[in-house]
N, C-alpha and C positions, 0 to 999 in steps of 0.2 A: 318628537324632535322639531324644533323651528330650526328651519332648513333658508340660510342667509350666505348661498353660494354660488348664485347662478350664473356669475359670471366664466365661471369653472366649465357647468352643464347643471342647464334646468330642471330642476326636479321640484313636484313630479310632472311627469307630461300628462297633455291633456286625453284622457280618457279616450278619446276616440285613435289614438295612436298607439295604444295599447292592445285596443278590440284589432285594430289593425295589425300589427306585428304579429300576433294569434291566428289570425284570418292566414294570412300570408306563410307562415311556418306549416301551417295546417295545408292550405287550399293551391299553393302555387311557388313554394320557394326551389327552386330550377332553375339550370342555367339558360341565362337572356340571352337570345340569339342564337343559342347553338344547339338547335332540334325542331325538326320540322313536324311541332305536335299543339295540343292545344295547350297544355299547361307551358311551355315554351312562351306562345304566343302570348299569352296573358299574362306572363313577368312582362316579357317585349315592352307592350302596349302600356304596362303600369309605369317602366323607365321612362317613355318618351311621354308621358301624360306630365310626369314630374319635369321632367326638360323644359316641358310647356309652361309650366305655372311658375316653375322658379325665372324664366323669360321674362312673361308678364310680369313676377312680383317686383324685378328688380329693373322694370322700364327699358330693357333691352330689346332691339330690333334689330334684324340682319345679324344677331347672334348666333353661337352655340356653347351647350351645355357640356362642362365636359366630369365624370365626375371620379373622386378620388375616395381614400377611406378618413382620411382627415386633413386638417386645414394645413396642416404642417407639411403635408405631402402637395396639397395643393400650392404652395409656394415655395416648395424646392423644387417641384415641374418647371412653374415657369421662372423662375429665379434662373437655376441652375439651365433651362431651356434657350436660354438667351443668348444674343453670338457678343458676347463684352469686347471683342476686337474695335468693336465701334460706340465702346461705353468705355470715357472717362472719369464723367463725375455723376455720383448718385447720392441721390437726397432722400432723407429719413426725417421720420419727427423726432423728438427725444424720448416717444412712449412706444417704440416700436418693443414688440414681443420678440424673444429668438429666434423662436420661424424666420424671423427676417434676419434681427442682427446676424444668429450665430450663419446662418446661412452664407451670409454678404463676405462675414469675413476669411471663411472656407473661399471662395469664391476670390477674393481678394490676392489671397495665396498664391493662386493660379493664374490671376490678370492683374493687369495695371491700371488700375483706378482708382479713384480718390473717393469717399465717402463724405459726406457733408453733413451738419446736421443742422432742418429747418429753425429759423430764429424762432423762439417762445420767451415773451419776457414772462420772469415770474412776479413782477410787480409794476401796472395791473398783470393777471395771467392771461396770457390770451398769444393766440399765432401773430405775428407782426406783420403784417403783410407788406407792408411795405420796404422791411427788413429783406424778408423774401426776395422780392422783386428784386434789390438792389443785390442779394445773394447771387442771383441766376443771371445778373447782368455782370456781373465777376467773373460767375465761373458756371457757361451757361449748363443746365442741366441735359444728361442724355438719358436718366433715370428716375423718378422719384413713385418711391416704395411708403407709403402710409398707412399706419391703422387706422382705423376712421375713428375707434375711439378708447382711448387709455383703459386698460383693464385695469390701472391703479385708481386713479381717479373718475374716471366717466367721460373725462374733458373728450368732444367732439370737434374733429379737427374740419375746419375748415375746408374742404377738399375741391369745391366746384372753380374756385377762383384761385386756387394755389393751381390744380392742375392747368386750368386757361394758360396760366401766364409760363407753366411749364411748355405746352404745346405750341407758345410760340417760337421755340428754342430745337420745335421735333423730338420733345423725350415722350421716352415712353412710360404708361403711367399706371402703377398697380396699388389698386384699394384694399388692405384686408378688413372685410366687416365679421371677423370673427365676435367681434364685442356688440357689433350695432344693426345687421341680419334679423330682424323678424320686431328691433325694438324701435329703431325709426326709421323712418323712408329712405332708399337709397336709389338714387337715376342714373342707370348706366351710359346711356346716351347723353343725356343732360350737361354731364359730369366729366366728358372725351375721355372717360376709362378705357385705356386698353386690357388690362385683365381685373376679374374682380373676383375676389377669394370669400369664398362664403363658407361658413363651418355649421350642421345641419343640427346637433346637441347642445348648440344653447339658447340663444333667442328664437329660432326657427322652430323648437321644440320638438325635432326629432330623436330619435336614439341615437347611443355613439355609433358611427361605422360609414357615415356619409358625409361627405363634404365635396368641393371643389370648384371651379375655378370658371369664367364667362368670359368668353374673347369672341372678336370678330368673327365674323361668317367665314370672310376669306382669308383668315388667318393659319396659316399652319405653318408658321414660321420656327418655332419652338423645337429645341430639338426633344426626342421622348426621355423623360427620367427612366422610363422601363422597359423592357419589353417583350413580348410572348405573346400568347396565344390571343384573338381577338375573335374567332369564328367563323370568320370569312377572309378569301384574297392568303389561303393559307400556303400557297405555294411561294410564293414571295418571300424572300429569305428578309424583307424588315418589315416594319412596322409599314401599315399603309398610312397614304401619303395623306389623306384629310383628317379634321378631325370633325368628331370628337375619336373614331377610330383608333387615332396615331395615338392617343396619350392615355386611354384605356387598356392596358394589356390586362387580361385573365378576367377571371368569371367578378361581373359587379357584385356587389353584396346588395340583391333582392328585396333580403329583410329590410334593410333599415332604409333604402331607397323609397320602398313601399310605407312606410311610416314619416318619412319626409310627404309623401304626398299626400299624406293623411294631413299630416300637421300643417302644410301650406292652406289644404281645405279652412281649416281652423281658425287661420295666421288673416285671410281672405273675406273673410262674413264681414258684413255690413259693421256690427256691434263690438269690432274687436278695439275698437279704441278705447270701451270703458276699460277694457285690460288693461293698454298702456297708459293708460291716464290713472289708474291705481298703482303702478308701479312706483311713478313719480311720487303722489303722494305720501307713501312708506318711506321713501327717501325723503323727503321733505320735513315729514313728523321726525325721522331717525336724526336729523339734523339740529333742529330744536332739541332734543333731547341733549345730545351729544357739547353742545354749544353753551350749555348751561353748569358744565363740569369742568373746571379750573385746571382739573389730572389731563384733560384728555385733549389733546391736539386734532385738530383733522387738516387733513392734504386733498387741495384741490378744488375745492365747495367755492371757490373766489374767479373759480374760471370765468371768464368773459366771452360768453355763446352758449351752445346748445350742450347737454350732458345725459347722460344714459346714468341710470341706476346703480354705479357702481360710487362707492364711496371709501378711502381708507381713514382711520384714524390708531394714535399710542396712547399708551396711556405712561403719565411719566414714572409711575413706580412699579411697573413691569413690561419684560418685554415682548414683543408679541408674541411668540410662541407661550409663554407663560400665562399673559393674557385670554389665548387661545383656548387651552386646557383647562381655565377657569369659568368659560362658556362652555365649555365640551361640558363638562361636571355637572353644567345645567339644561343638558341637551339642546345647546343653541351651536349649528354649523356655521364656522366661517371658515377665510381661509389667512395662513400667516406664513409670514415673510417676504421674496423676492416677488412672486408671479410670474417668475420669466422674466421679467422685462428692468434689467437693471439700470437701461440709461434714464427712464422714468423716477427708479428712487437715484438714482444721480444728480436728476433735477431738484427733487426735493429733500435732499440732504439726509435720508433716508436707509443709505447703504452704510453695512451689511445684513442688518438686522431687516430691515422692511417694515410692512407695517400690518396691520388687521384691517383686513378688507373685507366688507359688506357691502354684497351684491341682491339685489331685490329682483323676484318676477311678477309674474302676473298672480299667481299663488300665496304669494302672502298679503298680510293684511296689519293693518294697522294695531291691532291688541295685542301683534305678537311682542309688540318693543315691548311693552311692560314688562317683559320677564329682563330682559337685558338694561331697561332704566333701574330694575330693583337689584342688581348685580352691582350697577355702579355706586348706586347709594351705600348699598352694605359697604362697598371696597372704600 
């Protein structure tokens, strides 16, 4: 199988995060926190080691870690955590994933506030910033909710200079790097992130089961999505009052925590840029290919900035799921239609069918197109 989906979740992971998951199932999978033993202590020490590096990886200081079992959980915590008595108007981009839309507008339901959505022209493509500016001088922002990058197209949004001009308005400001986590740099500090959502099975190349969310040190403003058991302060009829505590309730999941910490290992070495720098170039060669076939459209390759490995295109005499099925047949993974994120093919005129999207990791390589340029020939 040539496997062109990792925008979904990376596979496969890298070897050392496997030996890991095995080590750990085997050697110390137990609950964190709650037993005064040695194999206790050595999950303990394995979570907060992770706590640590995922800090360092994403330039955070005077942070905490707080962690969930997926991104989607990690953004109805703080989504849904939030006091909207003092939220008006919130701002999105137009490539936001459901985790946020469908969220916002549950949310919406129950508060009084107005939803916006950030100016993107599509012709050039690119965030308008100055569009922006003059948005937030309208109606000034108390919220903005961004992915950092299109899981349709790749397109990288702008975020250090859209949040600035947020911040001088006092909104509060949430990144999801579910798309862009472990594939380019992201500065928490740098950035005046208030929360930042990070998903730990795709770019981070850990197993599914780990994700979640970076907020201030003295942050425990959030009210808890859940809550039960933590291990400690158990006499306390609620959740304790700090985090990462308060928004942790029941046993972490070990496994894939411990495999996140593998994978930052990985994620960290000196040499790991020739990975990301092959990822590009598969996307790069997929492009030429694709640009040279009069049937096949693609969305998004005209962005004006930075973009991550993910790419959609149609082909005009079938649809994508048919499309799909016709790669499946030749053992080539993608994935088709919506992705979650409909205001995205909103933008590009793309709804309701969507489109075939190819996403690239560090694991493929460039010989794999051939099988997928000689599909297009024959068709």
């Amino acid at each position: 199988m040539i496997y062109f989906d990792n925008a979904a979740t990376t596979f496969p992971k890298p070897e050392q995060v496997y030996k890991t998951l095995d080590e750990c199932a085997r050697g110390y999978a137990v609950n964190v926190g709650r037993g005064q033993y040695e194999l206790s202590d050595t999950a303990t020490i394995i979570v907060e080691k992770t706590r640590e590096k995922l800090l360092k990886y994403f330039v955070a200081s005077s942070a905490k870690v707080v962690f969930t079992p997926s991104a989607t959980i990690a953004l109805n915590q703080v989504l849904r955590g939030l006091n909207f008595t003092k939220i008006k108007n919130v701002y999105i981009s137009p490539f936001e994933h459901n985790a946020v839309y469908r969220t916002l507008n549950y949310l919406k339901k129950e508060n009084n506030f107005n939803i916006h959505i950030l100016n993107v022209k599509r012709k050039p493509f690119m965030f308008d910033l100055e569009e922006i500016e003059q948005q937030f001088k309208d109606k000034a922002p108390d919220l903005i909710v961004i992915s950092h990058a299109s899981n349709v197209c790749g397109a990288v949004a702008p975020v250090e200079p859209i949040f600035k001009l947020g911040k001088l308005y006092g909104a509060i400001t949430v990144l999801d790097t579910a798309q862009t986590a472990g594939i380019i740099d992201v500065y928490y500090d740098k950035w005046t992130i208030d929360y930042l959502i990070f998903a730990g099975h795709k770019g981070l190349l850990s197993s599914f089961g780990v994700a979640g969310f970076i907020l201030k040190d003295t942050d425990c403003s959030l009210y808890p999505l859940l809550s039960g058991g933590t291990g400690y302060d158990s006499i306390n009829p609620f959740m304790p009052s700090e985090s990462p505590s308060k928004y942790e309730a029941g046993s972490l999941n070990i496994n894939a925590i411990s495999s996140l910490n593998a994978s930052l290992d990985f994620l960290m070495q000196e040499d790991y840029w020739k990975y990301k720098k092959k990822e590009l170039q598969v996307m790069e060669a997929f492009e030429k290919i694709v640009m040279d076939f009069d049937e096949i459209e693609v969305y998004g390759n005209d962005f004006v900035g930075e973009r991550v490995p993910v790419i959609s295109i149609n082909h005009e005499d079938y649809s994508p799921d048919e499309f799909g099925i016709i790669l499946n047949k030749q053992n080539i993974a993608v994935r088709t239609g919506m992705h979650c994120s409909p205001l995205a093919h909103k933008f590009f005129g793309t709804s309701p069918a969507g489109t075939v999207r190819f996403s690239f990791g560090i694991f493929n390589y460039i010989d794999e197109l051939k099988s997928f340029e000689q599909i297009l020939e024959e068709l």
